[in-house]
C-alpha positions in Angstrom: 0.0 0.0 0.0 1.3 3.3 -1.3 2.3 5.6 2.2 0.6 9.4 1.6 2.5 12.4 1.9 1.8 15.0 5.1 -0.2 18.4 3.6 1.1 21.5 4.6 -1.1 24.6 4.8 0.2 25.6 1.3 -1.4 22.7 -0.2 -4.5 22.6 1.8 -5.1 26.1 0.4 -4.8 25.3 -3.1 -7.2 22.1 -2.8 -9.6 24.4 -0.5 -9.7 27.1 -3.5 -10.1 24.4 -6.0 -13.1 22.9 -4.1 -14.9 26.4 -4.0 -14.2 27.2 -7.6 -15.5 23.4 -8.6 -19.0 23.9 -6.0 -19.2 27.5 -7.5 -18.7 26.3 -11.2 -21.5 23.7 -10.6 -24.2 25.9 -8.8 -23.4 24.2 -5.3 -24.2 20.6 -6.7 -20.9 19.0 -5.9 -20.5 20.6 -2.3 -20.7 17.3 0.1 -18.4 15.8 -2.7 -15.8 19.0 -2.4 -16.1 18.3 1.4 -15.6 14.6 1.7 -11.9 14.9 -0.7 -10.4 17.8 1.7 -11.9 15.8 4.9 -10.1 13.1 3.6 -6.9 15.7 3.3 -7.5 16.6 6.9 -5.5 13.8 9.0 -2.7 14.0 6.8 -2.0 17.4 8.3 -0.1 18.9 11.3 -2.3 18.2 14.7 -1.9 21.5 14.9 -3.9 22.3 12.1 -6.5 19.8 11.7 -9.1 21.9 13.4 -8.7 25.0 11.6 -9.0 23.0 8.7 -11.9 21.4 9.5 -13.6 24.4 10.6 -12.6 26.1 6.8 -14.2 23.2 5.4 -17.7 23.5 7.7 -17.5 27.3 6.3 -17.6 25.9 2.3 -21.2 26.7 1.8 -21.2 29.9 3.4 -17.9 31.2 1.1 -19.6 29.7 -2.0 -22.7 31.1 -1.7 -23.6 33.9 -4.4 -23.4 36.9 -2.8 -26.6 38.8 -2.0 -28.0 41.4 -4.1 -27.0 45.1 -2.9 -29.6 46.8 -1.0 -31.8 50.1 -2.4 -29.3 52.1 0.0 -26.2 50.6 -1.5 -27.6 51.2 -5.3 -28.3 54.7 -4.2 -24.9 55.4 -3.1 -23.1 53.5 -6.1 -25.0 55.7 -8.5 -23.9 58.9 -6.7 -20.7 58.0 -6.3 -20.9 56.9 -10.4 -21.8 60.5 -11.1 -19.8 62.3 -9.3 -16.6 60.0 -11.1 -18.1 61.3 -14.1 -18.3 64.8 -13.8 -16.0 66.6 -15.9 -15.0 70.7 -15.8 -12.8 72.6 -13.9 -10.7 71.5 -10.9 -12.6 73.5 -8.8 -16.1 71.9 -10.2 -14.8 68.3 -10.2 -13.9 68.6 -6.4 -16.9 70.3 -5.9 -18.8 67.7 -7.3 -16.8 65.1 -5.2 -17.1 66.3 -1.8 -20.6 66.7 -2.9 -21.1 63.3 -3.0 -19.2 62.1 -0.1 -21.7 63.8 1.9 -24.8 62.4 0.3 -23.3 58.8 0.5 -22.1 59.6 4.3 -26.0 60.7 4.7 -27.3 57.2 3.2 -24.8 55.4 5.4 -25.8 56.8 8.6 -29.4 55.5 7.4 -27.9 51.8 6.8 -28.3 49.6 9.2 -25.5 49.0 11.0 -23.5 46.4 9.3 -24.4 48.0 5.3 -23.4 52.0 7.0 -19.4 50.8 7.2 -19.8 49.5 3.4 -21.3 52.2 2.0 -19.2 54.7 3.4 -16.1 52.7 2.0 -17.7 53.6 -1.3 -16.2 57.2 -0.9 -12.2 56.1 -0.3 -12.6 56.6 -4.4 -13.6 60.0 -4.4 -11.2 60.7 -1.6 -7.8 59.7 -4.2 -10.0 61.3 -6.9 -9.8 64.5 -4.8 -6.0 64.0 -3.8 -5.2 63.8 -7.3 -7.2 66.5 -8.6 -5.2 68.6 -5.8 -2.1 67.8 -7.7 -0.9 70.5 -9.6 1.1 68.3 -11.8 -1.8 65.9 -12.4 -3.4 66.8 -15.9 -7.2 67.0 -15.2 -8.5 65.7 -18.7 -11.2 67.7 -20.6 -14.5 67.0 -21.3 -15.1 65.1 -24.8 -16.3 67.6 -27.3 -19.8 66.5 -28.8 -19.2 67.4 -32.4 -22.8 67.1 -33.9 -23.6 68.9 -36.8 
């Protein structure tokens, strides 16, 4: 009988990422499957790491699982902060227009519920190195597109 090689954390990883792209690729059909091959990689590892392993592996579902859709507040904010990356004009106007909408999306985050208000207002860290690179004299701010309809 063929003696099994130990697995290290570095190849636990790759066979844990391979399990979630295979239950992800086949719309969560072939999780127990995914499951059973790493529990059977699970005593081939360190004592020491056997439980954390074992409790990445309960987690599968839960980090396979599509993601849910974003909430009215969330769409609200992403189309703000959308327009406000759009804007075009001056220096002045473009910064305007930004710390314009970090306050509206600030506003919609203090409406959140608690967990969603700390995700929304990482929506503005954009507009905040938008601003920091508008404030860069050297930094060419680049000009509106020029409709030419005749």
């Amino acid at each position: 009988m063929e003696e099994q090689e130990a697995v290290g954390i570095p190849e636990f990883n790759l066979q844990f990422n391979i399990a979630k792209t295979v239950v992800r690729q086949s719309d969560g059909a072939r999780l127990v499957e995914q499951q059973e091959r790493l529990r059977g990689l699970v005593p081939l590892m360190d004592a020491s790491e056997q439980a954390w392993a074992t409790r990445l592996i309960e987690r599968l579902p839960e980090l396979t699982s599509p993601p849910a859709p974003p909430s009215a507040l969330m769409v609200e904010a992403l189309r703000i902060r959308e327009a406000a990356q759009a804007k075009s004009g001056s220096r002045e106007e473009m910064i305007s227009a930004l710390t314009a909408a970090r306050e509206r999306i600030w506003e919609i985050a203090d409406r959140a519920p608690k967990g969603e208000g700390a995700r929304i207002r990482g929506l503005t860290r954009t507009l905040d190195h938008m601003e920091e690179a508008l404030g860069d004299p050297f930094w060419e701010v680049p000009e509106a597109p020029v409709d030419h309809q005749d």
